[in-house]
C-alpha positions as CSV (number, residue, x, y, z in Angstrom):
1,X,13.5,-22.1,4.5
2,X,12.2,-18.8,3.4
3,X,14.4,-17.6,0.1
4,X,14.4,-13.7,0.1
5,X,15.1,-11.3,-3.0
6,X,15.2,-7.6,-2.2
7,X,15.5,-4.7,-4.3
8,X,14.8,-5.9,-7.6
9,X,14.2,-2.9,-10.1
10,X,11.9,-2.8,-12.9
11,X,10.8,0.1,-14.5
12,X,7.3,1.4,-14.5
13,X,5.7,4.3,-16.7
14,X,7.6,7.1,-15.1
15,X,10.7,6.8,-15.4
16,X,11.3,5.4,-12.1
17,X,12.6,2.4,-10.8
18,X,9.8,0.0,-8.7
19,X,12.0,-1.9,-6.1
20,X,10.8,-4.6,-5.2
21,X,11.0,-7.6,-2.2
22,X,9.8,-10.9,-3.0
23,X,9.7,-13.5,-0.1
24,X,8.8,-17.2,-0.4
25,X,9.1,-20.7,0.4
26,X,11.4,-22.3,-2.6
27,X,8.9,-25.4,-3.2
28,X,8.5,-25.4,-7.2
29,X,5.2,-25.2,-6.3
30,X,2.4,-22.4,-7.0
31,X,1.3,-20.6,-4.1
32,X,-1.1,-17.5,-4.1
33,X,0.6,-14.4,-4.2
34,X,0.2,-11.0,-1.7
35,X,1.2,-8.1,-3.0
36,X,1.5,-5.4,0.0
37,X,1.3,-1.3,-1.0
38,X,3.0,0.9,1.7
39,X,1.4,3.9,2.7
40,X,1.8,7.9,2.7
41,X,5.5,8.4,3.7
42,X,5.9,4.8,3.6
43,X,8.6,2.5,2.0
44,X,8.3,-1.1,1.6
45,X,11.8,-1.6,4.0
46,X,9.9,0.4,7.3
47,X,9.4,-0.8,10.3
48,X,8.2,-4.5,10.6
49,X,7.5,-5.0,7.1
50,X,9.8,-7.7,6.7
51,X,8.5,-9.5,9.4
52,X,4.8,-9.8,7.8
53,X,6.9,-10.7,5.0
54,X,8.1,-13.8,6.5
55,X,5.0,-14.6,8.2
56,X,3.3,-14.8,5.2
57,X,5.6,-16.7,3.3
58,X,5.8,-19.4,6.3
59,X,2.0,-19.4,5.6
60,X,2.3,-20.4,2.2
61,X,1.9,-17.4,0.4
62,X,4.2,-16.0,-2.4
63,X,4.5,-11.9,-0.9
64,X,5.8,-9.2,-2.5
65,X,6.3,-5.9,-1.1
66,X,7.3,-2.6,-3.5
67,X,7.8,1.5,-3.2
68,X,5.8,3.3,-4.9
69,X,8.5,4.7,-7.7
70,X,8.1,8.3,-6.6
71,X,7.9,7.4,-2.8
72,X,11.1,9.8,-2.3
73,X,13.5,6.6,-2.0
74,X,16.4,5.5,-4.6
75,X,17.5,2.4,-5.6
76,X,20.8,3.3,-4.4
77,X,18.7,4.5,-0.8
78,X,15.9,2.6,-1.0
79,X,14.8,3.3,2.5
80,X,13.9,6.9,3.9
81,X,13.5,10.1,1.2
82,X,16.8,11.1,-0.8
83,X,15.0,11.6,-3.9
84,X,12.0,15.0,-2.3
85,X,11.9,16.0,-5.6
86,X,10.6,13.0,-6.9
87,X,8.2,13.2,-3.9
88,X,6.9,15.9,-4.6
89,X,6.0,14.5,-8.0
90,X,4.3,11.9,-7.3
91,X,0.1,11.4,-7.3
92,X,-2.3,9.1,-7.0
93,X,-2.2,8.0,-10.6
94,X,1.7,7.3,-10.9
95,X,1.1,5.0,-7.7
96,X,-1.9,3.4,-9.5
97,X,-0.2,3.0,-12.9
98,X,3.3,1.8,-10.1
99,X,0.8,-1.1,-9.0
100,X,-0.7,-2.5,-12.3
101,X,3.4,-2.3,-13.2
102,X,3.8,-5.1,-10.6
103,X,0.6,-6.7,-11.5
104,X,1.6,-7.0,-15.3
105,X,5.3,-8.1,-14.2
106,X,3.6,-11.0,-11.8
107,X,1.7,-12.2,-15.1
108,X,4.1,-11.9,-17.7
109,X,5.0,-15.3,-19.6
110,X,8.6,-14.6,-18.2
111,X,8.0,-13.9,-14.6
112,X,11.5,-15.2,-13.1
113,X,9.2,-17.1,-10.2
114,X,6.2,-18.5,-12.7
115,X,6.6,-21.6,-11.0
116,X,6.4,-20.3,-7.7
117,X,3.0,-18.2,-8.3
118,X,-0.8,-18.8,-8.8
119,X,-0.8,-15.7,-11.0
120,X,-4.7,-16.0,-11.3
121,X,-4.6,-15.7,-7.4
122,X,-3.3,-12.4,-6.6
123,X,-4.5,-10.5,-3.2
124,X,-3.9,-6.9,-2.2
125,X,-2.9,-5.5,0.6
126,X,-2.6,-1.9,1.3
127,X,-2.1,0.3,4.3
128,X,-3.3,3.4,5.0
129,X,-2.8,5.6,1.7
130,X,-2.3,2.4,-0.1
131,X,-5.5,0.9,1.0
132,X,-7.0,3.3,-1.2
133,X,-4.7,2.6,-4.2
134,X,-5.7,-1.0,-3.2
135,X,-9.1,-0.8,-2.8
136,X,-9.4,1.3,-6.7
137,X,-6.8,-1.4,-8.5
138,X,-8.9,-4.2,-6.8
139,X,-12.1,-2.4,-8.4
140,X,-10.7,-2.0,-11.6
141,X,-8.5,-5.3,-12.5
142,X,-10.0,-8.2,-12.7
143,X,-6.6,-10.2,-12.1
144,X,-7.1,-9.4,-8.4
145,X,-9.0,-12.2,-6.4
146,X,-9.1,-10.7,-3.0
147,X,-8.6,-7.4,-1.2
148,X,-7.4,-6.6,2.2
149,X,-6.9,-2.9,4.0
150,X,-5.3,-2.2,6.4
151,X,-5.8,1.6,8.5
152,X,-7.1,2.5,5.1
153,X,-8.3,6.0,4.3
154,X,-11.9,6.6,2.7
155,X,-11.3,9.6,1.0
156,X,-8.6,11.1,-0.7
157,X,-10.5,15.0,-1.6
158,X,-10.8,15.5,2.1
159,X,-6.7,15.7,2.8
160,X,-6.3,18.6,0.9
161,X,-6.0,22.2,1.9
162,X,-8.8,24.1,1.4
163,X,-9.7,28.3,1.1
164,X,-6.2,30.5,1.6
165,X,-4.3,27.2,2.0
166,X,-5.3,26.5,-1.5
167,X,-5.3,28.9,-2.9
168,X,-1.3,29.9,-1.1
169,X,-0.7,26.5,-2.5
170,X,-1.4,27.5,-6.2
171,X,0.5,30.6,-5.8
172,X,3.6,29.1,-4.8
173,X,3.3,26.1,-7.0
174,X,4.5,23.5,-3.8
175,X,3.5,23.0,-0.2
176,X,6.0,21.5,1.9
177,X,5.0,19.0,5.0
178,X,7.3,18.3,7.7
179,X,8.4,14.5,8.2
180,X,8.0,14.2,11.9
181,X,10.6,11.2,12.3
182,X,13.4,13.0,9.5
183,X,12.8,16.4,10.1
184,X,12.4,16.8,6.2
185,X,10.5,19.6,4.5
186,X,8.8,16.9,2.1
187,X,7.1,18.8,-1.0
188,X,3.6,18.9,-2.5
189,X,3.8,20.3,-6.0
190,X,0.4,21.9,-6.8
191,X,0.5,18.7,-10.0
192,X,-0.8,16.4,-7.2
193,X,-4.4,18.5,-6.7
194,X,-4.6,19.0,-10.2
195,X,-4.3,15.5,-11.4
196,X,-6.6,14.6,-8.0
197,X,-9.3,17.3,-9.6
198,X,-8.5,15.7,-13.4
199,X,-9.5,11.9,-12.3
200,X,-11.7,12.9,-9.5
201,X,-14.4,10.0,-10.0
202,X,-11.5,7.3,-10.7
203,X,-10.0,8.4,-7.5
204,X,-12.6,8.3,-5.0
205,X,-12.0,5.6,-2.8
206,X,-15.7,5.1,-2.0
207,X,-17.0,4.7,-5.2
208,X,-14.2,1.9,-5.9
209,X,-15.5,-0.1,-3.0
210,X,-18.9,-0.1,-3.8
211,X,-17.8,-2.0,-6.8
212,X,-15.7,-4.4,-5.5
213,X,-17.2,-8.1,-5.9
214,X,-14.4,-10.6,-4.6
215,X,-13.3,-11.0,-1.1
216,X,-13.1,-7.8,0.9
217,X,-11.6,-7.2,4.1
218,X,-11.4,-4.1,5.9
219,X,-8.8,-4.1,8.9
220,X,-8.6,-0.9,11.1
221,X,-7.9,-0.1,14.7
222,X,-10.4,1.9,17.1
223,X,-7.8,4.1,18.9
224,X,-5.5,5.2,15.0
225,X,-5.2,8.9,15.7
226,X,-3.8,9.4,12.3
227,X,-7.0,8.0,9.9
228,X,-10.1,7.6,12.1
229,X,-12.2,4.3,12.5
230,X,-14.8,6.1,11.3
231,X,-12.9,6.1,7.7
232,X,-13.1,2.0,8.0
233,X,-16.6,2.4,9.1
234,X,-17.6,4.2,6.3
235,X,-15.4,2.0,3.3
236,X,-17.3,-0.9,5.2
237,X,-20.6,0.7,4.8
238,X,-20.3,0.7,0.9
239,X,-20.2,-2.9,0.6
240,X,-22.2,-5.0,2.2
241,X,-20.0,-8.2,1.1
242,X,-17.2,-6.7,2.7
243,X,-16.2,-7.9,6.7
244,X,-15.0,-5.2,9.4
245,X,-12.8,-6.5,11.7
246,X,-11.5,-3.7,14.2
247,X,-8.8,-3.9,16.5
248,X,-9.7,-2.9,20.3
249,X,-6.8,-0.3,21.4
250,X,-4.7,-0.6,18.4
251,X,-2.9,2.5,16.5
252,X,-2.2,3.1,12.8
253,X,1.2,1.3,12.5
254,X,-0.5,-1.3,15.1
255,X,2.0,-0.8,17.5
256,X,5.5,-1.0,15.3
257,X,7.7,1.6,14.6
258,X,10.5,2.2,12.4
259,X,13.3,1.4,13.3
260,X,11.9,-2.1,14.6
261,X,14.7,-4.1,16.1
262,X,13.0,-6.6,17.8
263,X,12.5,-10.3,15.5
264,X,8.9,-10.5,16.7
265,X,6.0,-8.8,15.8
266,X,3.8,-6.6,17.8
267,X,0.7,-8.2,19.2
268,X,-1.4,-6.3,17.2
269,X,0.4,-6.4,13.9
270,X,0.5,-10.1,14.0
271,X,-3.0,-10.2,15.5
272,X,-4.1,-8.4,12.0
273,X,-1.6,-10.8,10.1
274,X,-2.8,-13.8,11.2
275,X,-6.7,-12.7,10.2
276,X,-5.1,-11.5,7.2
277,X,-3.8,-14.8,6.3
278,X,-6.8,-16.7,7.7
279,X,-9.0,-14.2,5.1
280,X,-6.3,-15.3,2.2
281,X,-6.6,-18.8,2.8
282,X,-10.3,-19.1,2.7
């Protein structure tokens, strides 16, 4: 019997509340522990999420899935963007300093599971956008044992405007992008370039995985229209420790959707949890 906890808040560095999912099997006995970073425009509540949540925990695992604390969502709305000003403050740092928050609250003496966790066996997972805050924590912490991606970008630099759409972008001091599924004007504030250009080296995905000396797996699907194979190619190409395993046909959300009403998985989606889990377990 799976025992669920959803939207536990702790507070980060920010001033912020990180909510948080935890999903398990209630055994009083340590399992190894997942800890799964959503992507750009993600929440930990979209789509099928809590479906590779149970999976996992039926697997044995302990997994916990967050937002990021400036994702746009609330704790009173945790799923979808109420909060666009707090989107628009967010960066790559706040997400990295949001993760080693979870990380440290996993470890502490008083972690309200402890006896449900293998806290020196903690494995990322991170999708898309948060394959890259995966792949740098994983390079930088030692309390992570394994690292999986999943659709993971390789670069952050290259997703900025450049030329007049820069420099339009300092002048007016925010950039707005249009959620295709809410119809939201969802803002940049120039803050995120700037602390990009600040903590450049920290922040470039590629350099992190050339570092990376534990278990590294690097999931990606040949037809994802919104971050290219080629980016998983190329994270892949920095490591030679590091397995590629590519999905023939599969998409960047590997075929879910939010809302996802159905109580299976896609094929893909559990095609890449199950290797997931295999690559956890060994």
């Amino acid at each position: 019997m799976i025992s669920i906890d959803k939207n536990i808040n702790i507070v980060g560095r920010h001033q912020k509340p990180i909510l948080i999912d935890v999903f398990y099997n209630e055994t009083r006995t340590p399992k190894p522990v997942i800890v799964f970073c959503h992507g750009y425009k993600g929440f930990k509540d979209w789509g099928a999420w809590d479906l590779v949540a149970r999976m996992f925990a039926n697997a044995g695992f302990f997994f916990i899935k967050f937002n990021f604390s400036h994702n746009g969502g609330t704790a009173e709305q945790p799923i979808d963007f109420p909060d666009l000003e707090a989107f628009g403050q967010n960066n790559f740092i706040k997400e990295l300093d949001d993760l080693e928050t979870v990380i440290n609250w996993i470890t502490a003496p008083g972690f309200n599971f402890k006896k449900e966790v293998k806290s020196k066996d903690i494995i990322l997972i991170g999708h898309s956008r948060g394959g890259g805050i995966a792949t740098i924590k994983a390079a930088e912490d030692s309390r992570v044992s394994k690292l999986i991606t999943w659709a993971s970008v390789s670069d952050y630099e290259s997703r900025f405007p450049k030329g007049q759409a820069l420099e339009e972008w300092q002048s007016n001091g925010v950039m707005y992008v249009q959620n295709g599924r809410t119809k939201q004007q969802m803002p940049h504030y120039f803050q995120f370039y700037t602390t990009f250009i600040a903590h450049k080296e920290r922040l470039t995905i590629t350099n992190a995985a050339q570092q990376i000396q534990i278990p590294y797996l690097i999931i990606h699907g040949t037809a994802d229209s919104t971050v290219s194979v080629q980016e998983g190619k190329d994270i892949h190409s920095c490591n030679a420790n590091s397995e590629l395993f590519l999905i023939e046909g599969a998409d960047h959300v590997f075929g879910a959707k939010h809302p996802w009403d159905r109580n299976d998985l896609p094929k893909n989606l559990e095609i890449i949890t199950k290797k997931s889990i295999d690559f956890a377990n060994f």
